[in-house]
N, C-alpha and C positions, 0 to 999 in steps of 0.2 A: 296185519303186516302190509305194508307198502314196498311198490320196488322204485328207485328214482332213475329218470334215465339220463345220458349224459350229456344228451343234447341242451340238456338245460343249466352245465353249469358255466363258469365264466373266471375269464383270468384278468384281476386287475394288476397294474404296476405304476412303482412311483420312481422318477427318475433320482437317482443319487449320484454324488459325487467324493467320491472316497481319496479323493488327492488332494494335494496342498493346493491355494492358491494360486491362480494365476498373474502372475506381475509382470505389466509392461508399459509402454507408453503411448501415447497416444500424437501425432505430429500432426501440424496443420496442413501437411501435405498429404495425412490420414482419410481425409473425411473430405467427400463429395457432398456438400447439400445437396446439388440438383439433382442428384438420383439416390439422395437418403441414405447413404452408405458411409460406413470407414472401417478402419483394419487397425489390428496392432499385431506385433511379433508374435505367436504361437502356435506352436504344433500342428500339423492339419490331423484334424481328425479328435482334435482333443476337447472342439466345441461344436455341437450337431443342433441343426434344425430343432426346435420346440422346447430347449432347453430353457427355462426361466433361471437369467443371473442378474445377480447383484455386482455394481460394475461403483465404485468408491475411488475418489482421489486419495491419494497417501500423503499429499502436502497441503491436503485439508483447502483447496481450492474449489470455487466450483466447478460442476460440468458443464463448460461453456462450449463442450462438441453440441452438443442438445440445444434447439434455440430454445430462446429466453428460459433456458433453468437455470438456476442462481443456487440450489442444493449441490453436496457434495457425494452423495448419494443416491443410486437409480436402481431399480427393479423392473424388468424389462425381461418380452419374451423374445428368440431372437432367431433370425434365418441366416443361416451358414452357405453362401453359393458356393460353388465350384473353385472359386480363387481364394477361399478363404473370407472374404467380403461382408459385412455383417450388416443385416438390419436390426432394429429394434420396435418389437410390437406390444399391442397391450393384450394381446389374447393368444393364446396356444394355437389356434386353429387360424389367426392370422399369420403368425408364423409360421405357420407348415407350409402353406398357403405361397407365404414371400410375395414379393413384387413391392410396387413405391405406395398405390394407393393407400394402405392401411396402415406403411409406416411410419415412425417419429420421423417430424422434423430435425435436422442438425443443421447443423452451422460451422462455417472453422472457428476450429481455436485460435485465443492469442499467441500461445505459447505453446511448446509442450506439455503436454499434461500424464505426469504419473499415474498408473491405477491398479487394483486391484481388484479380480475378477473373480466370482464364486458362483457356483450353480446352486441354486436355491428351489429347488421342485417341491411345490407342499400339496398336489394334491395330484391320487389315484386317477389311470385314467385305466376303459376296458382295453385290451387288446384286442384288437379288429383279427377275423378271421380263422380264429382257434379252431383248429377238428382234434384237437387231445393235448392233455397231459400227463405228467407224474410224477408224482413226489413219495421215496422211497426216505425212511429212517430205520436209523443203524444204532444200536447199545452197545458199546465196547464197554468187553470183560477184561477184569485181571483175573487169573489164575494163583489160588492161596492153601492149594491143597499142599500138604507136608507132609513128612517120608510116616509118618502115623494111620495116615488117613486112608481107608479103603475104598473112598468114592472119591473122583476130583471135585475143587471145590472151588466157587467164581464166584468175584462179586463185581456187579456192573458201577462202569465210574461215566466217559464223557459219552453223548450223543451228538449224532452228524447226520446229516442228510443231504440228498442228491436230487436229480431230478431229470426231467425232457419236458420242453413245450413245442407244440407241433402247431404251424400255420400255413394258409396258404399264402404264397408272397403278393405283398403289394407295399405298393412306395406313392400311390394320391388314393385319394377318397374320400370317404366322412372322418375329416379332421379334428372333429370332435373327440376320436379315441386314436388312441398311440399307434402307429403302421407295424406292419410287420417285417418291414424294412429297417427298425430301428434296431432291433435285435441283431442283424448285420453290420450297422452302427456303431452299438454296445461295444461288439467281441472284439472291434479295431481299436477301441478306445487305451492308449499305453499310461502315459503318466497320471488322467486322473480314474483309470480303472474302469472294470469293467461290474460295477455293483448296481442293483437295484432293489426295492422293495418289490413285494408281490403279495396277494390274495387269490389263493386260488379255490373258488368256490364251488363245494359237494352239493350243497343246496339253497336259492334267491328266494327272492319271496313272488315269484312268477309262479315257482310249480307246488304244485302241492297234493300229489297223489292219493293220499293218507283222506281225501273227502275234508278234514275237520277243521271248520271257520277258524276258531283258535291257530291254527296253526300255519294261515296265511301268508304271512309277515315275517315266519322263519326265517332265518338265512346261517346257516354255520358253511364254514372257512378257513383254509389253513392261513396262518400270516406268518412271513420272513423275510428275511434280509438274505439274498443270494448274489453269488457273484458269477458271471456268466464264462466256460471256461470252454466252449467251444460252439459252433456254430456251420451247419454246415445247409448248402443250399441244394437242392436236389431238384434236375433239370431233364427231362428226357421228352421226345419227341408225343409218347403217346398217354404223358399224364401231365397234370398240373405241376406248376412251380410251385414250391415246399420251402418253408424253411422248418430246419431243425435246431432249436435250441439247447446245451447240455450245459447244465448248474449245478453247481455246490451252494449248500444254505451256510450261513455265518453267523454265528449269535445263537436264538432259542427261537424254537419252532414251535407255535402256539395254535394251540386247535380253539378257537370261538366261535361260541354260539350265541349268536342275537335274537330270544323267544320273546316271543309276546306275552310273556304272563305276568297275570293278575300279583302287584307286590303289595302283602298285607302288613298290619301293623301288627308284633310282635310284643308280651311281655316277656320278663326276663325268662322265666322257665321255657320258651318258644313257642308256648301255645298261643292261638290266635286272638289278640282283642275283642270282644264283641261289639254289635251294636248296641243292644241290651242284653239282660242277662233272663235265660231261658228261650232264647233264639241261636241260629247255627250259622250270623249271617256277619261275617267279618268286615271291622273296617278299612278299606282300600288306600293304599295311599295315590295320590295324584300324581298321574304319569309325570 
């Protein structure tokens, strides 16, 4: 028997966008080239630092904010200042980051330019900072017992789940993983929601208590789609700054496991293939 400890597991998330589109314009009075900036009409709060979007004319024109691009279509990561202000980067960690060095060039437009804005995040990043979390799941019963029956009697129908993610606050640092200032972020976020993916990992292929080679490379992990329904910041003179995260899961709540084992070839009946026949040494298929 092994015990695992929990300093060794880890919370990934992927950013989502569970709102419509965002549609608006773009004016040539938008866009600053010499400090790599431009703006268009929306929400504050509704497009954050590190976000990766997909930014499309809707009159099928190019994007002639962008110098010399001749496409009508960008994928681009992007920094949100204080006034709303936007740049566009080629990397998450340059966009956390902001500033002109590492931004796209722009240029003004001709004209007006229509567009349409989408948040497009495809890939997990660790959350910086974790000292705990938790993910509780719930079976709700109906009740089918009749005026007959001298036991009551349930049958389970939907599941739901809840949770907490616990960090210590921060808003710079290694940009390479998501802050824990974004989850403050999240919780403000109104029209396009407050949703994310997550992994939260029981076991990495770092730890591995159990002694045995084989089981190096393990990793099992809950994964879901949660929506972030409160957030609260916890400040006092003689401890750390906290954030506290509280989520609802949305959709199915999947427990995976990623093992390292050996996959053999199989005849119909399930037993194992041999090499030859009067040996116990199965053939492997190639990872």
């Amino acid at each position: 028997m092994s015990v695992y400890l929990g300093t060794y597991g880890q919370v990934e998330l992927q950013r989502q966008f569970d709102g419509g589109d965002l549609r608006s314009t773009i004016n040539p009075s938008d866009v600053n080239a010499t400090k790599k900036r431009f703006s268009f009409d929306f929400e504050h709060g509704q497009l954050l630092s590190g976000d990766q979007v997909e930014i499309t004319s809707t009159d099928g024109t190019a994007l002639d904010f962008i110098d010399s691009y001749t496409k009508t279509s960008v994928k681009k990561f992007i920094h949100v200042d204080e006034l709303d202000g936007i740049r566009l980067y080629d990397s998450f960690a340059h966009a956390v980051n902001g500033g002109t060095t590492n931004a796209t060039a722009l240029a003004a437009p001709a004209n007006d330019l229509p567009i349409r804005v989408k948040v497009e995040n495809a890939k997990y990043k660790v959350l910086a900072q974790v000292n705990g979390y938790e993910l509780n799941t719930e079976r709700e019963t109906v009740d089918t017992t009749t005026l007959s029956d001298e036991f009551r009697n349930r049958i389970s129908t939907l599941m739901s789940g809840s949770g907490r993610m616990s960090c210590f606050w921060e808003y710079t640092g290694n940009t390479a993983n998501e802050l824990p200032n974004y989850l403050i972020e999240l919780s403000l976020r109104t029209r396009v929601g407050s949703q994310f993916k997550a992994r939260f990992y029981i076991k990495r292929t770092t730890h591995n208590p159990g002694g045995v080679a084989a089981n190096d490379n393990d990793e099992v992990f809950y994964e879901f789609t949660g929506v972030l329904t409160g957030c609260a910041v916890q400040f006092a003179p003689d401890n750390t700054v906290q954030v506290q995260a509280d989520f609802i899961t949305t959709g199915s709540i999947q427990l995976r496991m990623d093992l390292e084992t050996e996959s053999k070839m199989l005849q119909e009946d399930d037993s194992e293939l041999l090499l030859d026949q009067g040996t116990t040494d199965a053939i492997l298929l190639d990872p």
